[in-house]
PDB file with SEQRES, HELIX, SHEET and CRYST1 records, atoms N, CA, C and O in Angstrom:
SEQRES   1 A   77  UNK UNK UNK UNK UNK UNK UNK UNK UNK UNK UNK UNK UNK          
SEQRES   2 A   77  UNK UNK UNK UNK UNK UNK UNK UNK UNK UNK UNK UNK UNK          
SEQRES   3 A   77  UNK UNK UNK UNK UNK UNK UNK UNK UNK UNK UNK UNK UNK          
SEQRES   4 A   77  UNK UNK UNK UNK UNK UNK UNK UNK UNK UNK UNK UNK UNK          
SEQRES   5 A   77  UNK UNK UNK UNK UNK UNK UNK UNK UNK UNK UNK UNK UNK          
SEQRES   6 A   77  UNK UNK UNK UNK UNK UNK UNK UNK UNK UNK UNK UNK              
HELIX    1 AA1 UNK A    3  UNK A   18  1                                  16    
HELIX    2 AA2 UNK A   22  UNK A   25  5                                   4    
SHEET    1 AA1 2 UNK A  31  UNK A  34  0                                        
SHEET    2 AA1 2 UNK A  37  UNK A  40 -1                                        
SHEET    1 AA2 2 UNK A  46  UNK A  48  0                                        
SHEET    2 AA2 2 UNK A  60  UNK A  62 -1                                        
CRYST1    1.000    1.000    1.000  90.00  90.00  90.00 P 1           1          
ATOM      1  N   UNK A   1      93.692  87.033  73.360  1.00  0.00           N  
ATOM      2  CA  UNK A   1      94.693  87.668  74.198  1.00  0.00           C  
ATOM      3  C   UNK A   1      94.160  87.721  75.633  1.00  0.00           C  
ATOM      4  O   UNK A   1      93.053  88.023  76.079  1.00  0.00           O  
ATOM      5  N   UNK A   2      95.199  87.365  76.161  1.00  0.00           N  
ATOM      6  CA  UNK A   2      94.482  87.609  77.588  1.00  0.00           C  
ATOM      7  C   UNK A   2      95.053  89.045  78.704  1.00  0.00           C  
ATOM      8  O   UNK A   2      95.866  89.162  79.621  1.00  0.00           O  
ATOM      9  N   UNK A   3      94.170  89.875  78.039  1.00  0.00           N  
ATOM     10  CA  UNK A   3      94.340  91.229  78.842  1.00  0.00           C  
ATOM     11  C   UNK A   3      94.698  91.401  80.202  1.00  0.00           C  
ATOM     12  O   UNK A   3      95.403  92.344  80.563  1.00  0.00           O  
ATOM     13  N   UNK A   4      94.226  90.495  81.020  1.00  0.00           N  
ATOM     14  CA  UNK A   4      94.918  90.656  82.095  1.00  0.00           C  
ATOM     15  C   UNK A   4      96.415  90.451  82.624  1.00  0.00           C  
ATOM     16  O   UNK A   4      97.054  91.197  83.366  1.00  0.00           O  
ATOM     17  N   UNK A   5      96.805  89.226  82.035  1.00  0.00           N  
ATOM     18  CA  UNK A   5      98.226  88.910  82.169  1.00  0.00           C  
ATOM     19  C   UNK A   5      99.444  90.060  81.247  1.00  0.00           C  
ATOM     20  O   UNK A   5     100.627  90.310  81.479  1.00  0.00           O  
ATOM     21  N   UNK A   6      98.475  90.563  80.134  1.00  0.00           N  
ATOM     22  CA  UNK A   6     100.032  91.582  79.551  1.00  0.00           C  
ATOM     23  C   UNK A   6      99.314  92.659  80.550  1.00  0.00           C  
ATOM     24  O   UNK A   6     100.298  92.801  81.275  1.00  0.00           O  
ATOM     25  N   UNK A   7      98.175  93.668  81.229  1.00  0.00           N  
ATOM     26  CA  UNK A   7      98.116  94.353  81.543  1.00  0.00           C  
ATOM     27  C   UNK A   7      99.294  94.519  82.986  1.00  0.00           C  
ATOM     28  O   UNK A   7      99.982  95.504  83.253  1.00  0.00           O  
ATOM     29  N   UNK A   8      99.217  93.248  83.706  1.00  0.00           N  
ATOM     30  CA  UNK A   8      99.956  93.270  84.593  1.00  0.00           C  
ATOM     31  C   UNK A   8     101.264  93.590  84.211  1.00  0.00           C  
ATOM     32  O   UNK A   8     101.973  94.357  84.862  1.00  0.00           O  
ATOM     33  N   UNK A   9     101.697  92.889  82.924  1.00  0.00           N  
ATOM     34  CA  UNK A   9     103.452  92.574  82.325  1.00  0.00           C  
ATOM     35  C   UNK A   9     103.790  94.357  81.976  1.00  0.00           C  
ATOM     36  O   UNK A   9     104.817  94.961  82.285  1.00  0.00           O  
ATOM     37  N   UNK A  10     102.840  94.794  81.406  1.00  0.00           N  
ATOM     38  CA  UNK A  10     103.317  95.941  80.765  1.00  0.00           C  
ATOM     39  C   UNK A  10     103.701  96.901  81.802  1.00  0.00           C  
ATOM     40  O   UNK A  10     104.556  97.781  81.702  1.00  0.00           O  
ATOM     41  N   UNK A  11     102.705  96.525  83.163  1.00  0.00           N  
ATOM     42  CA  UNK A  11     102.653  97.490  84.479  1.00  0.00           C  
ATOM     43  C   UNK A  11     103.820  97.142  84.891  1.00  0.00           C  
ATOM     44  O   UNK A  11     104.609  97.969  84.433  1.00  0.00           O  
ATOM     45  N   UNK A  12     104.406  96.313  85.551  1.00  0.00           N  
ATOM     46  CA  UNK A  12     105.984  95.590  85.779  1.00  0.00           C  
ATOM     47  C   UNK A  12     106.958  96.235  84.971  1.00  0.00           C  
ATOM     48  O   UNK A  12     107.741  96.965  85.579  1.00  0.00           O  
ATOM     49  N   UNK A  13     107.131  96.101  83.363  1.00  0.00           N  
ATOM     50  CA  UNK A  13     107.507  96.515  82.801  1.00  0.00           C  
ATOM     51  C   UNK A  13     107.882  97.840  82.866  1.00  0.00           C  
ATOM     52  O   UNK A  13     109.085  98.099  82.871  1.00  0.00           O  
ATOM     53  N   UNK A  14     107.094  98.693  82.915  1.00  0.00           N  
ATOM     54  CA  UNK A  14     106.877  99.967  82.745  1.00  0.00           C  
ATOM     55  C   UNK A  14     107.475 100.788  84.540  1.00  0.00           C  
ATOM     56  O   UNK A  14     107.971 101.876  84.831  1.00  0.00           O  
ATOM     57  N   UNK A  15     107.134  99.733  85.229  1.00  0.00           N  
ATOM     58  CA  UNK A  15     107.320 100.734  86.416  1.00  0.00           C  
ATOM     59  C   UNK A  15     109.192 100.171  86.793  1.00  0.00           C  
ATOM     60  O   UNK A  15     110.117 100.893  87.166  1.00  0.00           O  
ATOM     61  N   UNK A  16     109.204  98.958  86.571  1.00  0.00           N  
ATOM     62  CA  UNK A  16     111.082  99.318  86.139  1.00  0.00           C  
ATOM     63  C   UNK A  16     111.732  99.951  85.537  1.00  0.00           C  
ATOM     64  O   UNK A  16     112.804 100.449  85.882  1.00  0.00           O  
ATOM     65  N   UNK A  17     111.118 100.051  84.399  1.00  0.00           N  
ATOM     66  CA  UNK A  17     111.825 101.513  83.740  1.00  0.00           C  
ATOM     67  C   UNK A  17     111.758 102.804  84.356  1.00  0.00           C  
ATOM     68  O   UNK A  17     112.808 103.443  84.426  1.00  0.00           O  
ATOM     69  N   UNK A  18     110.433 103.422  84.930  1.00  0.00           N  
ATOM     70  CA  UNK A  18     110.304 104.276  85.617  1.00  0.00           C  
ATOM     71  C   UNK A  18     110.909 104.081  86.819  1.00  0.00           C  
ATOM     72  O   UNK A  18     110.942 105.165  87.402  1.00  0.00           O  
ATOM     73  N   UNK A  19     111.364 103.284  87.417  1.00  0.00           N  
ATOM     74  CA  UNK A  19     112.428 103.959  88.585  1.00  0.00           C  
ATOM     75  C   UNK A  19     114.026 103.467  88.121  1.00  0.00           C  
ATOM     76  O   UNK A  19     115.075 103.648  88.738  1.00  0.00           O  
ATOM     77  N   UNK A  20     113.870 102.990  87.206  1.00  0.00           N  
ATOM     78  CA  UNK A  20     115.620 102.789  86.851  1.00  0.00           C  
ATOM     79  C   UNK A  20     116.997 101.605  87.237  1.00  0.00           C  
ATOM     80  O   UNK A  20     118.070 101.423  86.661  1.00  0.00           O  
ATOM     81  N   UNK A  21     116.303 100.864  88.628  1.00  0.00           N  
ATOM     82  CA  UNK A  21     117.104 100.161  88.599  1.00  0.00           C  
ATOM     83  C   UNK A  21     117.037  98.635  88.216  1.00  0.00           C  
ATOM     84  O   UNK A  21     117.602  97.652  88.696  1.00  0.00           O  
ATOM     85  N   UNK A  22     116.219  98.776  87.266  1.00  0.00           N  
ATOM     86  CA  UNK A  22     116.163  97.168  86.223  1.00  0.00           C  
ATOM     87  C   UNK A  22     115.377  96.209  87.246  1.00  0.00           C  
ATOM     88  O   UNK A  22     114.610  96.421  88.185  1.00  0.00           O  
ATOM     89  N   UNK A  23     115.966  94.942  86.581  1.00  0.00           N  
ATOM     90  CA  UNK A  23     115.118  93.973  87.202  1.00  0.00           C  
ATOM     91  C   UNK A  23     115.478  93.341  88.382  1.00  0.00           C  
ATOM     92  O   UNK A  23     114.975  92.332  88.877  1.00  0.00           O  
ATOM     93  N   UNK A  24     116.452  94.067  88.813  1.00  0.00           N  
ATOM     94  CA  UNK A  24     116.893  93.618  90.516  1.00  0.00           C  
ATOM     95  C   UNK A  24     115.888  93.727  91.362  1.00  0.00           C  
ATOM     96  O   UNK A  24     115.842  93.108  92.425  1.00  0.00           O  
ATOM     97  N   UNK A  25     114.774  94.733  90.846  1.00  0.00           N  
ATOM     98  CA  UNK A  25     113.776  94.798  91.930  1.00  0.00           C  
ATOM     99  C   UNK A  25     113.119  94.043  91.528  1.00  0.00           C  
ATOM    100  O   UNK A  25     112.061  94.598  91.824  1.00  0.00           O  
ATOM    101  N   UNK A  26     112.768  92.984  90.965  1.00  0.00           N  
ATOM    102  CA  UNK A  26     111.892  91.809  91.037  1.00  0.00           C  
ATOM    103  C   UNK A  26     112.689  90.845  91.543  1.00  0.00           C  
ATOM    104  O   UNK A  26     112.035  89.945  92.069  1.00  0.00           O  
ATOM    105  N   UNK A  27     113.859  90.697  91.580  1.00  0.00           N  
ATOM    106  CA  UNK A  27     114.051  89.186  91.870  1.00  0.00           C  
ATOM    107  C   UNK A  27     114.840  89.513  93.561  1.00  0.00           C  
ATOM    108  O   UNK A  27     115.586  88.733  94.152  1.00  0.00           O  
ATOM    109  N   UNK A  28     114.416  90.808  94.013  1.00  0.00           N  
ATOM    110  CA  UNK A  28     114.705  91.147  95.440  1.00  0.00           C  
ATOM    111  C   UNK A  28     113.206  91.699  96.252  1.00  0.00           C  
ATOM    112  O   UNK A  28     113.208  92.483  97.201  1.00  0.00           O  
ATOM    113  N   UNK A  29     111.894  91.049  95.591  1.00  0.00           N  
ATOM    114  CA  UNK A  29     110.553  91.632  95.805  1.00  0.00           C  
ATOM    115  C   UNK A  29     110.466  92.769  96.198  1.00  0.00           C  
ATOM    116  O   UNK A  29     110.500  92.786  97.428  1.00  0.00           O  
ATOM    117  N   UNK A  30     110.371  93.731  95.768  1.00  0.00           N  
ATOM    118  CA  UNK A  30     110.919  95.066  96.028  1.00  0.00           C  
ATOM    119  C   UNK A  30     109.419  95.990  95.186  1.00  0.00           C  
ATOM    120  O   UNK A  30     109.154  97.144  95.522  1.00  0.00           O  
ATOM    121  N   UNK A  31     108.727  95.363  94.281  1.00  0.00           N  
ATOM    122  CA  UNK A  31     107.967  95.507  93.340  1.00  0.00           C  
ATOM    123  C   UNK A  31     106.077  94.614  94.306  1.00  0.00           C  
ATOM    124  O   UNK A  31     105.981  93.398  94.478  1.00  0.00           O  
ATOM    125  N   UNK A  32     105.073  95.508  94.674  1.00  0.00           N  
ATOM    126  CA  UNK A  32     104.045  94.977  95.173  1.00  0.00           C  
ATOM    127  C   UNK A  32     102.727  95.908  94.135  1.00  0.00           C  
ATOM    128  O   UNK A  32     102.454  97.105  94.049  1.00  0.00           O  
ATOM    129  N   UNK A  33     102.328  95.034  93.671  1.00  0.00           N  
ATOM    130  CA  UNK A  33     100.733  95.643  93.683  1.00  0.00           C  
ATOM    131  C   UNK A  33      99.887  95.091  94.385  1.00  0.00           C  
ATOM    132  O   UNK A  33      99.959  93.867  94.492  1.00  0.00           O  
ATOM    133  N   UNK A  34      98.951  95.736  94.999  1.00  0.00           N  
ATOM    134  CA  UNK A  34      97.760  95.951  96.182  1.00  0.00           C  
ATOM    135  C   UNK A  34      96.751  96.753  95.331  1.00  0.00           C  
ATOM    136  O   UNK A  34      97.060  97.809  94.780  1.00  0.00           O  
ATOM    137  N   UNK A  35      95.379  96.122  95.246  1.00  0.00           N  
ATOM    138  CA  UNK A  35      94.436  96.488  94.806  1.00  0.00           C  
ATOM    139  C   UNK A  35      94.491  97.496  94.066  1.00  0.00           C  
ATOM    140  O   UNK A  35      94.010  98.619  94.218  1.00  0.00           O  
ATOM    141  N   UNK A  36      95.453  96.800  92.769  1.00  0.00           N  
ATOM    142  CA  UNK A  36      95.296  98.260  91.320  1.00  0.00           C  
ATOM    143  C   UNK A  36      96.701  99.044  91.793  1.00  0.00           C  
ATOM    144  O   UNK A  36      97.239  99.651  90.866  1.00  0.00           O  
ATOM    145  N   UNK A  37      97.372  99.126  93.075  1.00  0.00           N  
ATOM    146  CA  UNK A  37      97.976 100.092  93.619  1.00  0.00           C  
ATOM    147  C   UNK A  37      99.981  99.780  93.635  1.00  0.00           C  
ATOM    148  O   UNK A  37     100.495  98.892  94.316  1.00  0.00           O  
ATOM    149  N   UNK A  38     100.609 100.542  92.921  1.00  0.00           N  
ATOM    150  CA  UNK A  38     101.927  99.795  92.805  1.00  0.00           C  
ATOM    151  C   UNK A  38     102.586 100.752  93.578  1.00  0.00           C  
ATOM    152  O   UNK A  38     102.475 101.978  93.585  1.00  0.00           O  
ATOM    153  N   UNK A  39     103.588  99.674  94.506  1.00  0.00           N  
ATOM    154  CA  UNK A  39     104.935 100.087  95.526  1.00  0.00           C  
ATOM    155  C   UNK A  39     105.834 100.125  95.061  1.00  0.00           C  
ATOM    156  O   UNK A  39     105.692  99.425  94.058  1.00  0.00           O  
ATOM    157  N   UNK A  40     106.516 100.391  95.077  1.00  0.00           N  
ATOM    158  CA  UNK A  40     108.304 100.307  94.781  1.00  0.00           C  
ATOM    159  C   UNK A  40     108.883 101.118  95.977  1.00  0.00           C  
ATOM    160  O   UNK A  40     109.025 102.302  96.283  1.00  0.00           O  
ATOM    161  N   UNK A  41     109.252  99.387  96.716  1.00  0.00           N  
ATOM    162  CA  UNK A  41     110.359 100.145  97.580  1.00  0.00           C  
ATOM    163  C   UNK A  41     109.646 100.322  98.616  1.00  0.00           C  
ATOM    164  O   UNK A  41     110.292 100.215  99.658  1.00  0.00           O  
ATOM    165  N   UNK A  42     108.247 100.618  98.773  1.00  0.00           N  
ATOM    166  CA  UNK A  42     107.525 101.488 100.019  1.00  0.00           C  
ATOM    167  C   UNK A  42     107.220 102.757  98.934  1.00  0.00           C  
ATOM    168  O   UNK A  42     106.598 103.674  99.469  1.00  0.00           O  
ATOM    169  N   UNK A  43     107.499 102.938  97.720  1.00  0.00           N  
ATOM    170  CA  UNK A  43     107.108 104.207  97.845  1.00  0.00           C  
ATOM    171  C   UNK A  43     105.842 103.941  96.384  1.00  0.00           C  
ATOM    172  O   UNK A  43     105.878 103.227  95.381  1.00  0.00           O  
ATOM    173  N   UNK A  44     104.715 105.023  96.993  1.00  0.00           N  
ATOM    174  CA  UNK A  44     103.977 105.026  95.511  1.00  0.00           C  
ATOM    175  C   UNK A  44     104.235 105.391  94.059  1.00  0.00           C  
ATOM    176  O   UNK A  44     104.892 106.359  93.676  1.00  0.00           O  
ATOM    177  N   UNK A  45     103.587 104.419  93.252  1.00  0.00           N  
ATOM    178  CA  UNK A  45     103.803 104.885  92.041  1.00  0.00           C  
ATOM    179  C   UNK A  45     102.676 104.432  90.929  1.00  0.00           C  
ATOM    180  O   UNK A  45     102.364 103.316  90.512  1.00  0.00           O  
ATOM    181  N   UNK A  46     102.212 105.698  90.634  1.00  0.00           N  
ATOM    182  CA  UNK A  46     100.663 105.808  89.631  1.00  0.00           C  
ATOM    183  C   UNK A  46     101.212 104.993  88.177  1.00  0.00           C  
ATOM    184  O   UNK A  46     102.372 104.849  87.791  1.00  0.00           O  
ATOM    185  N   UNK A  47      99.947 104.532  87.549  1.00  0.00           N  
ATOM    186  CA  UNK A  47     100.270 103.863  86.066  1.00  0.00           C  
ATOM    187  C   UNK A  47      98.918 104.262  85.915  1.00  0.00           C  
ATOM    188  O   UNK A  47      98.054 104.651  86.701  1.00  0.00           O  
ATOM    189  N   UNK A  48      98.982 104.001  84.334  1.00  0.00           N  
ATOM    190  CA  UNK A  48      97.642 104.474  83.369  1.00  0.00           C  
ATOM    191  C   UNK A  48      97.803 103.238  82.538  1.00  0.00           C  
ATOM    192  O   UNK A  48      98.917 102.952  82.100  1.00  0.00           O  
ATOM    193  N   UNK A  49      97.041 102.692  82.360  1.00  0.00           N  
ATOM    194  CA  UNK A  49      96.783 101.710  80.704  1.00  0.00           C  
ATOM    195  C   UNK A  49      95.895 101.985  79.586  1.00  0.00           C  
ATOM    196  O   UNK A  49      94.835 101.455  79.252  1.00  0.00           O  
ATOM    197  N   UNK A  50      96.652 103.048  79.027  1.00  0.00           N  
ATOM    198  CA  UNK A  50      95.799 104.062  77.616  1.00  0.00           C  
ATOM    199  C   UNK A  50      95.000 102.544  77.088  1.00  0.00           C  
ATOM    200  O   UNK A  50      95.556 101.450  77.179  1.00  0.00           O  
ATOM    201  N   UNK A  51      93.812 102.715  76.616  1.00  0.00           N  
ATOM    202  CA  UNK A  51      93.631 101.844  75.433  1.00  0.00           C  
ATOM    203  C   UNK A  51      93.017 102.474  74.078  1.00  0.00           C  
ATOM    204  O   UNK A  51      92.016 103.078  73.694  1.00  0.00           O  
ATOM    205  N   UNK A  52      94.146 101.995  73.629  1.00  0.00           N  
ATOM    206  CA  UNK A  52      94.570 102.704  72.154  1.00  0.00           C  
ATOM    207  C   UNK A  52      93.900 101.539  71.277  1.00  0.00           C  
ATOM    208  O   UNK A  52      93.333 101.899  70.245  1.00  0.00           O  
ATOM    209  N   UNK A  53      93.918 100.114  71.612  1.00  0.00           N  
ATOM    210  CA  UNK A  53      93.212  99.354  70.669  1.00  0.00           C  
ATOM    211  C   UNK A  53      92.877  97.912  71.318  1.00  0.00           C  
ATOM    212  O   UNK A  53      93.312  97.726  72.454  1.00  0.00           O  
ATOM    213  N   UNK A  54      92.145  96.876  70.698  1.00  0.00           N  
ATOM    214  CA  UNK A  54      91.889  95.529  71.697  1.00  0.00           C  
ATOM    215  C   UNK A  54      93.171  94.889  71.289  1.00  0.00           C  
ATOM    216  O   UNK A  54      93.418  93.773  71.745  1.00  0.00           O  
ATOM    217  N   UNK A  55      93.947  95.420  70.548  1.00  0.00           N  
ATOM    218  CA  UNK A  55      95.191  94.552  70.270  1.00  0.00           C  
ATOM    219  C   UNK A  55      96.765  94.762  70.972  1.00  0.00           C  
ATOM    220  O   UNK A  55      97.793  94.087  70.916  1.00  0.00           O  
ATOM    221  N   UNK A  56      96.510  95.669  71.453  1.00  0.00           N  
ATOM    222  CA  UNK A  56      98.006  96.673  71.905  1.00  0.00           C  
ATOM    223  C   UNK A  56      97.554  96.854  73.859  1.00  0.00           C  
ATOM    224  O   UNK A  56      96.499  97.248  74.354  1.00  0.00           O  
ATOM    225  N   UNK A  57      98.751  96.415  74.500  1.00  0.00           N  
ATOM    226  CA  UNK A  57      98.527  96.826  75.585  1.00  0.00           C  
ATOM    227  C   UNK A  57      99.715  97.464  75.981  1.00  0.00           C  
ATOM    228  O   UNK A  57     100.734  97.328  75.303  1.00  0.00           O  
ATOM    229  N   UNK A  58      99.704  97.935  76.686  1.00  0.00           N  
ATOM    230  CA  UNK A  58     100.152  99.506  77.344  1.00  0.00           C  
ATOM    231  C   UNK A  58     100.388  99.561  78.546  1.00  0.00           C  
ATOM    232  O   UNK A  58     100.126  98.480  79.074  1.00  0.00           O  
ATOM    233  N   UNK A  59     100.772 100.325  79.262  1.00  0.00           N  
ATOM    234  CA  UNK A  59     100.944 100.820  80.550  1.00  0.00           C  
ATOM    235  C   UNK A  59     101.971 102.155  80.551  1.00  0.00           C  
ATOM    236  O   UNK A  59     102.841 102.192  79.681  1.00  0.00           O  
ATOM    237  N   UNK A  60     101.912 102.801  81.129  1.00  0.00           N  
ATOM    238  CA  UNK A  60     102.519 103.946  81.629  1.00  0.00           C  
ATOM    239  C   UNK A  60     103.098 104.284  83.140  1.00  0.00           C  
ATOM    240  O   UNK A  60     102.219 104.030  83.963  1.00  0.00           O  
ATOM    241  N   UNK A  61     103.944 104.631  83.572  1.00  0.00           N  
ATOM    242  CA  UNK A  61     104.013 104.974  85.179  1.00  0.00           C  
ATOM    243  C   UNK A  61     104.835 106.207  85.371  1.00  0.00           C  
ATOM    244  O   UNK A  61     105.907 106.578  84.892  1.00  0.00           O  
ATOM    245  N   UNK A  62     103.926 106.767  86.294  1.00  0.00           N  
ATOM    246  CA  UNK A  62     105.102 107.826  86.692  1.00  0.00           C  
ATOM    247  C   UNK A  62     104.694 108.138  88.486  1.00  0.00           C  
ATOM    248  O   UNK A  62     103.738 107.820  89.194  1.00  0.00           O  
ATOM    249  N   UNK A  63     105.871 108.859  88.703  1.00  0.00           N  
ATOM    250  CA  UNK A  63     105.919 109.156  90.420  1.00  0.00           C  
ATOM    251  C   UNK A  63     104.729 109.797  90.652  1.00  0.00           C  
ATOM    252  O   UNK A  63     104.226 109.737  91.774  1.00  0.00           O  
ATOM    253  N   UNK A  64     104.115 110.501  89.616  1.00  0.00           N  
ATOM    254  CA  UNK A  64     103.509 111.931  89.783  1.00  0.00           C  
ATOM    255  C   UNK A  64     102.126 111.623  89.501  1.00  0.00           C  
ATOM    256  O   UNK A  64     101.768 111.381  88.349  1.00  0.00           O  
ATOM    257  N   UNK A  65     101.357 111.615  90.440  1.00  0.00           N  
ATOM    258  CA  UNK A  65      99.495 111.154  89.895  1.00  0.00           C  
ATOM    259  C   UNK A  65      99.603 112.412  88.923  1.00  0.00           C  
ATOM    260  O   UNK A  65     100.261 113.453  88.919  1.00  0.00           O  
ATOM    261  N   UNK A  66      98.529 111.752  88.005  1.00  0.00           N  
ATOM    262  CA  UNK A  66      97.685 112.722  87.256  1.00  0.00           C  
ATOM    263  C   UNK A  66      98.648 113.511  86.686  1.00  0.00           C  
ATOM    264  O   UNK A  66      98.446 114.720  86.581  1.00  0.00           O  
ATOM    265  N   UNK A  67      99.655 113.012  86.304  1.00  0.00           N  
ATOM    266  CA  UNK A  67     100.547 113.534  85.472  1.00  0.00           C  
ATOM    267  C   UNK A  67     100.336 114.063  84.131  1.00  0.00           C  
ATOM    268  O   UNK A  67     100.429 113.037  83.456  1.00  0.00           O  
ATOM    269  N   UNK A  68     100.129 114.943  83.383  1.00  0.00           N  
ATOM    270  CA  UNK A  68      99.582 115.393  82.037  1.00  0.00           C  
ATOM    271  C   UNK A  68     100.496 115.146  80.865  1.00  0.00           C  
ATOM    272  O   UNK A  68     101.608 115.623  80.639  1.00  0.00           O  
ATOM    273  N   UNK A  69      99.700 114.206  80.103  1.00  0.00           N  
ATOM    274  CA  UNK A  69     100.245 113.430  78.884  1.00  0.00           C  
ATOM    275  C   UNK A  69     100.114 113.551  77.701  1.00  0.00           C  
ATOM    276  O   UNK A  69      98.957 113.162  77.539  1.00  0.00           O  
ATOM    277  N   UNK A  70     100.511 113.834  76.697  1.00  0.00           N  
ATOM    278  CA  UNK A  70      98.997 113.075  75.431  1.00  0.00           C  
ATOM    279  C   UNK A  70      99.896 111.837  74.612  1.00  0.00           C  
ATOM    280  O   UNK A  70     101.123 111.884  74.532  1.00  0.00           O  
ATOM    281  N   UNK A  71      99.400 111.177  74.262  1.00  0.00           N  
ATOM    282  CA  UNK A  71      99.970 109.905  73.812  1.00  0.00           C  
ATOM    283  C   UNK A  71      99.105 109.752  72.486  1.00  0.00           C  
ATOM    284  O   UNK A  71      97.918 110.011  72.683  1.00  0.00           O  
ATOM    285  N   UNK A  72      99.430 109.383  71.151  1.00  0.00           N  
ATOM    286  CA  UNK A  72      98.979 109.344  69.493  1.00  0.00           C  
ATOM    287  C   UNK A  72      99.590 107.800  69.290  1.00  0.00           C  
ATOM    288  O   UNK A  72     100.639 107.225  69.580  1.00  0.00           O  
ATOM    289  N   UNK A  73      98.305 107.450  68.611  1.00  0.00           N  
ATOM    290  CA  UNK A  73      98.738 106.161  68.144  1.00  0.00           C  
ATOM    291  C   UNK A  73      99.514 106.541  66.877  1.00  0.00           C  
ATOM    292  O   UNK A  73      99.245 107.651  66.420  1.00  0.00           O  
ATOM    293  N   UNK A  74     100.355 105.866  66.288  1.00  0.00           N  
ATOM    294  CA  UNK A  74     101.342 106.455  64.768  1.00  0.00           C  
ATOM    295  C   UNK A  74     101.422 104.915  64.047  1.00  0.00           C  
ATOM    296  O   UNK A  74     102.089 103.931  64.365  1.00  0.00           O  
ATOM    297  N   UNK A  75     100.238 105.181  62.692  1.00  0.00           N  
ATOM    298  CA  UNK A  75     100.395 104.165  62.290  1.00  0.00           C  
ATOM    299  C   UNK A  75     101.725 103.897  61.544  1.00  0.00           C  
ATOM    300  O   UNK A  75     102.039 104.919  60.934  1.00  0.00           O  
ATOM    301  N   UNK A  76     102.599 102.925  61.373  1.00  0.00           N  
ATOM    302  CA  UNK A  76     103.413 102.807  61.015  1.00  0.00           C  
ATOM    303  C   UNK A  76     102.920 102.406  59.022  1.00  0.00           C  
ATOM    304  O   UNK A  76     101.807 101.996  58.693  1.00  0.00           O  
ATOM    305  N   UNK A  77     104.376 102.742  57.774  1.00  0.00           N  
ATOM    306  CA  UNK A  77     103.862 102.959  56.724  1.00  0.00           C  
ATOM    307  C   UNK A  77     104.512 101.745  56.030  1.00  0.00           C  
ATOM    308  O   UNK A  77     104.278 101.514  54.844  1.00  0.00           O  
TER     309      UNK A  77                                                      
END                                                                             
């Protein structure tokens, strides 16, 4: 797997959902990361990439640094 390319996808991923208006903001570049650091719009926005396992990648985003979380892996039965 190559961790870097889903780490990025999941970050993309994740920070469209977190501001809501889909994927118009990629195909209107509207979406920048800068050293680890994601824009939208001009405006900041924090992500986390829990690692829960070498198999599962993740990302999280929210407006709010240091936002307080807890996140459980749930094995499925």
């Amino acid at each position: 797997m190559n961790r870097t390319f889903y780490n990025y996808w999941t970050l993309m991923e994740s920070a469209i959902k977190a501001d809501g208006r889909g994927l118009s903001l990629i195909s209107a570049n509207k979406i920048e990361i800068i050293n680890d650091q994601l824009m939208i719009d001009g405006k900041e926005w924090f992500s986390d990439h829990p690692n829960f396992d070498s198999s599962i990648a993740c990302c999280i985003t929210s407006n709010k640094e240091n936002e307080s979380m807890v996140l459980r892996k749930i094995q499925a039965v």
